[in-house]
C-alpha positions as CSV (number, residue, x, y, z in Angstrom):
1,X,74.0,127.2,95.4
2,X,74.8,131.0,96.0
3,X,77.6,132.2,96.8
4,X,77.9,133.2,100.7
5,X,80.2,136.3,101.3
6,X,81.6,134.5,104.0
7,X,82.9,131.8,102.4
8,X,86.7,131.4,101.6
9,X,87.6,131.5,97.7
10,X,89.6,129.0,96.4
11,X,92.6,129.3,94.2
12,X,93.5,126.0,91.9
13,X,96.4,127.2,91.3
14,X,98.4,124.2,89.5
15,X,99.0,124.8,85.3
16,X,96.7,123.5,82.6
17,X,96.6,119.8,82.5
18,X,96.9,119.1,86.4
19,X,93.6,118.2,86.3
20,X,92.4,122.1,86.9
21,X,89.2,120.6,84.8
22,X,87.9,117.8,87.1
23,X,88.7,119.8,89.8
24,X,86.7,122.5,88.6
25,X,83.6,120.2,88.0
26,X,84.0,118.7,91.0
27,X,82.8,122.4,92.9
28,X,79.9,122.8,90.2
29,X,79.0,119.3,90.6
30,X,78.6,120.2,94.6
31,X,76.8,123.2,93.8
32,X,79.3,125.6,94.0
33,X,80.1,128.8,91.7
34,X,83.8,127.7,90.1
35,X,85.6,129.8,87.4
36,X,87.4,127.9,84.7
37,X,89.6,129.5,82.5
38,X,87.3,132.0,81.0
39,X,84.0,132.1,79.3
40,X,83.3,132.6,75.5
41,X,81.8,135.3,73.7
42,X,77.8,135.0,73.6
43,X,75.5,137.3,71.8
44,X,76.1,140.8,72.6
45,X,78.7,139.6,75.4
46,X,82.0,139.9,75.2
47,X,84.1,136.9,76.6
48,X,85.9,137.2,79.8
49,X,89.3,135.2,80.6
50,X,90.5,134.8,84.2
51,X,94.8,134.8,83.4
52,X,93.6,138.4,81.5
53,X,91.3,139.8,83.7
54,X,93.9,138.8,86.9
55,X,97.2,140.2,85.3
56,X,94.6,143.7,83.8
57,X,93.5,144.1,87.6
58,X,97.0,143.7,89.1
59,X,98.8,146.1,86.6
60,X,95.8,148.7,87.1
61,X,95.9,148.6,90.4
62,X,92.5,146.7,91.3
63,X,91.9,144.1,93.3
64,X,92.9,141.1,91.6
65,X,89.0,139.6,90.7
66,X,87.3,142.8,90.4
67,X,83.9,142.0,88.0
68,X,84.1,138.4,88.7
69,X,84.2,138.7,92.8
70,X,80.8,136.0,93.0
71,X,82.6,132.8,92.1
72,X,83.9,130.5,95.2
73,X,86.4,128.3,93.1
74,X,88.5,130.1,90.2
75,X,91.2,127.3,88.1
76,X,92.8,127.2,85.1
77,X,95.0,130.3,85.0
78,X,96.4,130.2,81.2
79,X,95.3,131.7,78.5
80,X,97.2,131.0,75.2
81,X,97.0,132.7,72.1
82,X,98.6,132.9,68.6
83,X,100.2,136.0,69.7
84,X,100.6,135.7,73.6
85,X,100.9,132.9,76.2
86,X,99.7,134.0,79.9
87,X,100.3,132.1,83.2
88,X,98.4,134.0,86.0
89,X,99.1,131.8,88.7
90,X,102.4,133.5,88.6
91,X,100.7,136.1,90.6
92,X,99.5,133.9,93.6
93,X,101.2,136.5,96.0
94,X,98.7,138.8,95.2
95,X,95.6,136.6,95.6
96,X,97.6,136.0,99.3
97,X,97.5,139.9,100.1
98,X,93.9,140.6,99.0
99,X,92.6,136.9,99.9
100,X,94.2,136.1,103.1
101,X,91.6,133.5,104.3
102,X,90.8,131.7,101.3
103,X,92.6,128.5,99.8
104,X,95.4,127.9,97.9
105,X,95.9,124.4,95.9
106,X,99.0,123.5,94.3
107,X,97.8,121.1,91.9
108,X,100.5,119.0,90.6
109,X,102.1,116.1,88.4
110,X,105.4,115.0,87.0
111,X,107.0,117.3,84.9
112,X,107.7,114.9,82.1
113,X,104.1,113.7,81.7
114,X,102.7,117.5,82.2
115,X,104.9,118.5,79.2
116,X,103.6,115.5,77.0
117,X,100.0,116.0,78.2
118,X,100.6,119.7,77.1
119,X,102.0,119.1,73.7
120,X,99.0,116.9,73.7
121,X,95.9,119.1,74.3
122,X,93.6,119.8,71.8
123,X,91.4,122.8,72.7
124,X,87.8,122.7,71.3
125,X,87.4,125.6,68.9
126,X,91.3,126.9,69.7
127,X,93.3,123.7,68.1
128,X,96.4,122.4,69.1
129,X,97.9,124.1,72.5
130,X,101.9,123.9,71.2
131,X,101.0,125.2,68.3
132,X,99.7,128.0,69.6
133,X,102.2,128.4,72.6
134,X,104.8,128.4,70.2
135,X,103.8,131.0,67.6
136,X,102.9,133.3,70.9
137,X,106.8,132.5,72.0
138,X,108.4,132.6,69.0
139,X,110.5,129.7,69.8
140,X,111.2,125.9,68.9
141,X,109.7,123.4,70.2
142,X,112.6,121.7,71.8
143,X,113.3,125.3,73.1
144,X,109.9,126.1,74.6
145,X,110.5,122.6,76.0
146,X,112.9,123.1,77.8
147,X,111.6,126.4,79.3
148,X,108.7,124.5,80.8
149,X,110.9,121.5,82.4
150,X,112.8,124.4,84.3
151,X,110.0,127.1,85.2
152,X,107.8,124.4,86.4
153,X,109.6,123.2,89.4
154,X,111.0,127.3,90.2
155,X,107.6,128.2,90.1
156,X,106.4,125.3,92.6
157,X,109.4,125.9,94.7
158,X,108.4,129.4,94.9
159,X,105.0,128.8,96.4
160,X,106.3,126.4,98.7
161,X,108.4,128.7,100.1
162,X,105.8,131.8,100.3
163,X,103.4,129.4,101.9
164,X,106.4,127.8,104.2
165,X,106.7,131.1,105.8
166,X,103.2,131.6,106.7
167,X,101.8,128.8,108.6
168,X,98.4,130.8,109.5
169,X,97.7,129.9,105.7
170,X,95.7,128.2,103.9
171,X,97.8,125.9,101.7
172,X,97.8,122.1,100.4
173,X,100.1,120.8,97.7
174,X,97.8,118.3,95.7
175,X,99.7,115.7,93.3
176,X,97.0,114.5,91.0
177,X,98.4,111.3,90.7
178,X,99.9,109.7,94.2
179,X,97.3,112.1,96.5
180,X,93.5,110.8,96.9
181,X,90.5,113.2,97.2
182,X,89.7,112.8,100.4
183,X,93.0,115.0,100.9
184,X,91.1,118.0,99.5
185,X,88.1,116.7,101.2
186,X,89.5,117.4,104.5
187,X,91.4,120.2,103.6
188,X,88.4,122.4,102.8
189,X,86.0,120.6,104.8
190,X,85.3,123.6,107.1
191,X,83.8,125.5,104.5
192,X,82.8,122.8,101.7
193,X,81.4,119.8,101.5
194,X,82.8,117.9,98.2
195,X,80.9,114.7,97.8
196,X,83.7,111.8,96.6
197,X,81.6,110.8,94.4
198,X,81.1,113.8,92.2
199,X,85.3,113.5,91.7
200,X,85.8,112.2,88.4
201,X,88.6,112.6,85.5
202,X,87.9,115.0,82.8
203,X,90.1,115.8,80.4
204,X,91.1,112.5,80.1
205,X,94.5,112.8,79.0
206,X,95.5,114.8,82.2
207,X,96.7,111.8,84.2
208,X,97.9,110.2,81.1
């Protein structure tokens, strides 16, 4: 399917391993354009990541998905490298002021089992996500830890609150685990149609 103009975008704005995957196969599966994480390198084509093209457009001054405008779904906002660790969704606010219409997902899980499931993830082609999240940090384990168990709720609590004061929103909190589908079905059912049965787990060690 094309991408209408006239369409809302929306933001799956949840960290890694809150099923931002099946999520994300869940719009291609019903035919829509969805941008997940980034897309490799090919022949003569550099690769392009969303959490670095986001935070370059911000800090330049550009709207925030300039050069990669025809997508209707964009998830997985981290990027993690040996020598930095990005989380874009930090910048949800600014989607807000250039995206007013579109929708915003807070994808969400338990803190404790989206820490394990982190230390857990195994990247094709990137190996182990700690490992690399904590040579980008510079920090211990138990440290880095630590970090995560309190940003995690601040940074949910913060979107809560942005949303909370603007009803005319767009804006559903999503726990991958106790909320059903149909939740998102009806959520973004003036715009898109999400068969049920295209929703599947992928990634299987985000609900685990």
């Amino acid at each position: 399917m094309s991408r209408s103009p006239d369409r809302p975008k929306v933001f799956i704005l949840g960290f890694n391993k809150t099923a931002t995957t099946a999520l994300h196969q869940w719009f291609k599966l019903s035919g829509y354009r969805s941008f997940h994480w980034g897309e490799l390198p090919k022949k003569n084509k550099p690769g392009r990541y969303l959490a670095n093209i986001l935070i370059s457009n911000i800090t330049c001054g550009r709207p925030p998905l300039e050069t990669i405008e025809d997508f209707d779904c964009y998830s997985e906002f981290s990027n993690v490298r040996d020598d930095y660790f990005l989380e874009a969704n930090y910048f949800f606010d600014k989607l807000y002021e250039a995206y007013p219409n579109a929708y915003f997902i807070l994808n969400t899980r338990s803190t404790e089992s989206w820490i394990r499931s982190r230390i857990r993830h195994q990247s094709n082609g990137f190996g182990s996500f700690i490992d690399r999240a904590l040579r980008a940090m510079g920090q211990r384990q138990d440290v880095l830890e630590r970090h995560w168990e309190a940003y995690k709720p601040q940074f949910e609590a913060r979107m809560r609150d942005f949303f909370a004061e603007r009803p005319e929103a767009r804006f559903c909190e999503y726990h991958i685990t106790q909320d059903r589908p149909e939740k998102l079905i009806a959520f973004l059912q003036e715009h898109y149609t999400l068969p049920l049965e295209n929703f599947g787990v992928h990634n299987a060690e985000a609900t685990a």
